[in-house]
VEXVEX-867132 format. One line per 4 residues: number of its first residue (from 1); for each residue x, y, z of C-alpha. Coordinates in steps of 0.05 Angstrom, whole numbers. Layout:
NUM = X,Y,Z ~ ...
***
This chain:
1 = -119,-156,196 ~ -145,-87,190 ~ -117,-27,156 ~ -56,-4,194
5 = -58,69,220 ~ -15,114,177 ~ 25,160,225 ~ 41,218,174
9 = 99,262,202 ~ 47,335,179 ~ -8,314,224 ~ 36,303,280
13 = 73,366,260 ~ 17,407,257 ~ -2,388,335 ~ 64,405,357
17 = 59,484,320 ~ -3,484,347 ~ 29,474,424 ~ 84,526,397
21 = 30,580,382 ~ 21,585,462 ~ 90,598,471 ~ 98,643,413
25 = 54,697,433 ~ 84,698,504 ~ 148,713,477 ~ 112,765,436
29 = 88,797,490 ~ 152,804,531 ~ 189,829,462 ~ 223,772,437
33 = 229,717,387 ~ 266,646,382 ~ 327,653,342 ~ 362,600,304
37 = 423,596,265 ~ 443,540,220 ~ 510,530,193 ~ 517,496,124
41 = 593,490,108 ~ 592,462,29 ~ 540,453,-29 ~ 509,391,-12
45 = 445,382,-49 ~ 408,349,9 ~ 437,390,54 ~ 426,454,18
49 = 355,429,9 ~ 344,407,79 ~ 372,474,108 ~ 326,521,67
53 = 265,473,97 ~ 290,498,157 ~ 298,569,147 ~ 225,570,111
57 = 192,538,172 ~ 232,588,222 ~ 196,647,185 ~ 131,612,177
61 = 129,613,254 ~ 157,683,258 ~ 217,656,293 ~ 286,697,277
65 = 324,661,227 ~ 397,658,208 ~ 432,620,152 ~ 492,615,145
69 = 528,583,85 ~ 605,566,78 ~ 642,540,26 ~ 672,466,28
73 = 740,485,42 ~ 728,530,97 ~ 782,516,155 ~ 759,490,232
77 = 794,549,265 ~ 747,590,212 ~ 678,555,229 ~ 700,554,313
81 = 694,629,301 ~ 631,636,274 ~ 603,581,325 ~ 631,625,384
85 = 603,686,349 ~ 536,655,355 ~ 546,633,420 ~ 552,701,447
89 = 494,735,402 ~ 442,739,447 ~ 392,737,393 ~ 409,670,375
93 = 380,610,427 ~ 398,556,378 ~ 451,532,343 ~ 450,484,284
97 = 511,456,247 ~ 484,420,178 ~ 520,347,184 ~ 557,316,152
101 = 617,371,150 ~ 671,367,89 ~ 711,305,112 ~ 764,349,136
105 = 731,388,194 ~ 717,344,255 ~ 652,346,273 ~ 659,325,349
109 = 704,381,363 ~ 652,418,321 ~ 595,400,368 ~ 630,410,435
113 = 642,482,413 ~ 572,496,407 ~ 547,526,478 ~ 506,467,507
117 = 443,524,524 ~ 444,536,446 ~ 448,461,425 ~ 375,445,394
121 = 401,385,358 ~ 415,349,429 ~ 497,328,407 ~ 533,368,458
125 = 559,309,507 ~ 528,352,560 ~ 458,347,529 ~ 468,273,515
129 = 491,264,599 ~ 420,294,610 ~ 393,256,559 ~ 424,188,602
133 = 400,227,667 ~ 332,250,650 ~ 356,323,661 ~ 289,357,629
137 = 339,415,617 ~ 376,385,568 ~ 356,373,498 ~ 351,308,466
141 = 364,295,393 ~ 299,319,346 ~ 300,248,308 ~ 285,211,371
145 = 232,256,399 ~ 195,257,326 ~ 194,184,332 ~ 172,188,403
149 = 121,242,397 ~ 91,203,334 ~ 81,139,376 ~ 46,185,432
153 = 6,221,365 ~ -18,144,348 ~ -37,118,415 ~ 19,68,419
157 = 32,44,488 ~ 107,46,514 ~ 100,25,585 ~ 124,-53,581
161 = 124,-46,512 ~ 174,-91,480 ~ 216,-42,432 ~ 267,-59,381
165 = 306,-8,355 ~ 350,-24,286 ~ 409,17,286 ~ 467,41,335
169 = 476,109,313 ~ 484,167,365 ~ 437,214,327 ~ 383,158,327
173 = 387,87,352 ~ 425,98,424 ~ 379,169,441 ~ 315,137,417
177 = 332,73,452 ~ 350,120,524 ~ 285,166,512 ~ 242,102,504
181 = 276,59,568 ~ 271,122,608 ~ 208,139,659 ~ 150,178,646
185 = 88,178,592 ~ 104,152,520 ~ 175,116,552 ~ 181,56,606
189 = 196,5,547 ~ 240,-61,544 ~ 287,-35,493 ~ 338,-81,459
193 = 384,-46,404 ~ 400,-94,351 ~ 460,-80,293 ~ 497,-114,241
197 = 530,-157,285 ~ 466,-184,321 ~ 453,-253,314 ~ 383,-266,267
201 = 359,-207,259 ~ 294,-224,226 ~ 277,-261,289 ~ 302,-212,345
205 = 258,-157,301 ~ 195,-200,305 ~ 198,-215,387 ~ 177,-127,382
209 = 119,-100,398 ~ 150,-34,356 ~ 209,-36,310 ~ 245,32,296
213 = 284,18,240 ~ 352,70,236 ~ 399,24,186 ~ 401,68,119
217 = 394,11,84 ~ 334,21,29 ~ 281,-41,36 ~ 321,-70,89
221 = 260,-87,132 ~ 223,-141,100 ~ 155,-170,122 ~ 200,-226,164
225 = 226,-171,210 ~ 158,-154,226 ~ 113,-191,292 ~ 37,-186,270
229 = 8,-126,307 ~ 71,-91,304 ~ 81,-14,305 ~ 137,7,259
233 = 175,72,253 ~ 214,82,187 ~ 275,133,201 ~ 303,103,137
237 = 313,164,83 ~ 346,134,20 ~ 356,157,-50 ~ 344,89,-101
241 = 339,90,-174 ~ 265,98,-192 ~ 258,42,-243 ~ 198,80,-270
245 = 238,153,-300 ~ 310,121,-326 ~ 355,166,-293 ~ 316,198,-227
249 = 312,166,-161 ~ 259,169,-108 ~ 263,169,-30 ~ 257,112,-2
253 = 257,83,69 ~ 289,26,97 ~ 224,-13,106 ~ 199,-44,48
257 = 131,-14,55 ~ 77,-45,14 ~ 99,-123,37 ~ 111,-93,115
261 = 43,-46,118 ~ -7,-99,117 ~ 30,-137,185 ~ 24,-68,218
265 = -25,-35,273 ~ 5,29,254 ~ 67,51,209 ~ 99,115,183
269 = 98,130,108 ~ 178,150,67 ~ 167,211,43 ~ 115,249,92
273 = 140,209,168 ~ 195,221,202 ~ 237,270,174 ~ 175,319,174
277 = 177,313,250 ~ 261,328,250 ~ 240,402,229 ~ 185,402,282
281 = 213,377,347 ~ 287,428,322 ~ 224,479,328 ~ 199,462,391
285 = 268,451,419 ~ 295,529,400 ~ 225,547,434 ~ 257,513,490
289 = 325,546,490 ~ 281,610,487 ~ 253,595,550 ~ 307,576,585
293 = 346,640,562 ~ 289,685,598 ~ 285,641,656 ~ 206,621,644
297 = 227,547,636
***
């Protein structure tokens, strides 16, 4: 087989700033820039980490920024007011809450109190109803539409496309599975979600034509998951011991690459694949909120 086509998560990105720059200077022009907040309740390292990426790509675009950090023991009734604080600034069009919370703040009731309109990370049960309806006003979930705007980015064909998604998730493996079944360019695919109760795995993986794998489960994809030909789209972001420097680690994804790659017409790379696109499509969907907050949407 040929070299497979590396889909790397910055040259996708960099299309989808470039789409943003049209939108950018027409907010300019009527006075206004997309706000985001993002609420980080704890010290998480990954989190932390994750969250400044964030803030340094909202100011990179001249978007307006807000970060807001609480510490671990902060009380629900405590974050609720600083969500509906944010709801009614009408500065802010999106809202982000950093997950996972401190294990005792529940995160649903967390994400219902975020105003749906404000919601840029698509887990308001009214954004996932339009996700289920194909409501274009709602916002689906910026993992899935990475993964969906990097198969469009590679010239992957959807339509009848057979389409395996690994993982059950809400954030991932049931929105990318409903934006891929749904109608339209870069969706009508035969989706099948498979999970740790599926029967034989390996050989449900190989009947797809592309094989998002969503598991967290480093190297858990080997090459006899994989149908020659395949596309495959590594959500997998995992911390393992690097075997090389006693005492680091290195991200890894849950496809085990170098034995996977050579099966592949195209794959994405852990680092530098999906979670580049995360940051970009949360971008593109606060550009959104802007819009629909002036009425130009």
């Amino acid at each position: 087989m040929t070299e497979p086509f590396i889909i790397r998560g910055a040259d996708v990105a960099a299309e989808v700033y470039r789409e943003l720059s049209a939108s950018l200077d027409t907010f300019a022009k009527q006075g206004v820039r997309p706000g985001l907040a993002v609420v980080l309740v704890g010290d998480d390292p990954a989190s932390k980490a994750y969250v400044a990426s964030k803030d340094r790509k909202c100011r990179e675009l001249g978007f307006h920024s807000i970060k807001i950090e609480l510490p671990a023991n902060t009380q629900l009734p405590d974050l609720l007011a600083r969500i509906d604080q944010l709801n009614r600034d009408p500065a802010i069009h999106g809202i982000l809450v950093q997950m996972p919370l401190p294990a005792h703040l529940d995160e649903q009731t967390v994400i219902r109190a975020i105003d749906p309109r404000k919601d840029v990370d698509g887990l308001h049960p009214v954004n996932l109803g339009k996700l289920v309806m194909e409501d274009p006003t709602g916002f689906a979930p910026c993992t899935p539409s990475g993964c969906q705007r990097m198969l469009q980015f590679a010239g992957i064909e959807t339509t009848g496309a057979r389409v395996v998604v690994l993982g059950r998730s809400l954030l991932v493996g049931k929105s990318i599975a409903l934006l891929l079944v749904g109608r339209g360019p870069q969706a009508d695919a035969t989706v099948t979600i498979a999970h740790s109760r599926s029967r034989d795995l390996p050989a449900l993986c190989r009947e797809a034509d592309i094989l998002i794998a969503a598991v967290g489960k480093a190297n858990f994809v080997t090459a006899s998951f994989v149908k020659p030909g395949a596309t495959v789209i590594d959500v997998g972001i995992n911390r393992t011991p690097d075997p090389q420097n006693i005492g680091r680690y290195r991200l890894t994804g849950d496809v085990a690459y170098d034995e996977v790659a050579p099966l592949c017409r195209a794959i994405t790379p852990v680092p530098g694949g999906v979670g580049v696109m995360t940051i970009a499509m949360l971008m593109a969907n606060t550009a959104k909120a802007c819009r629909m907050a002036l009425g130009t949407l």
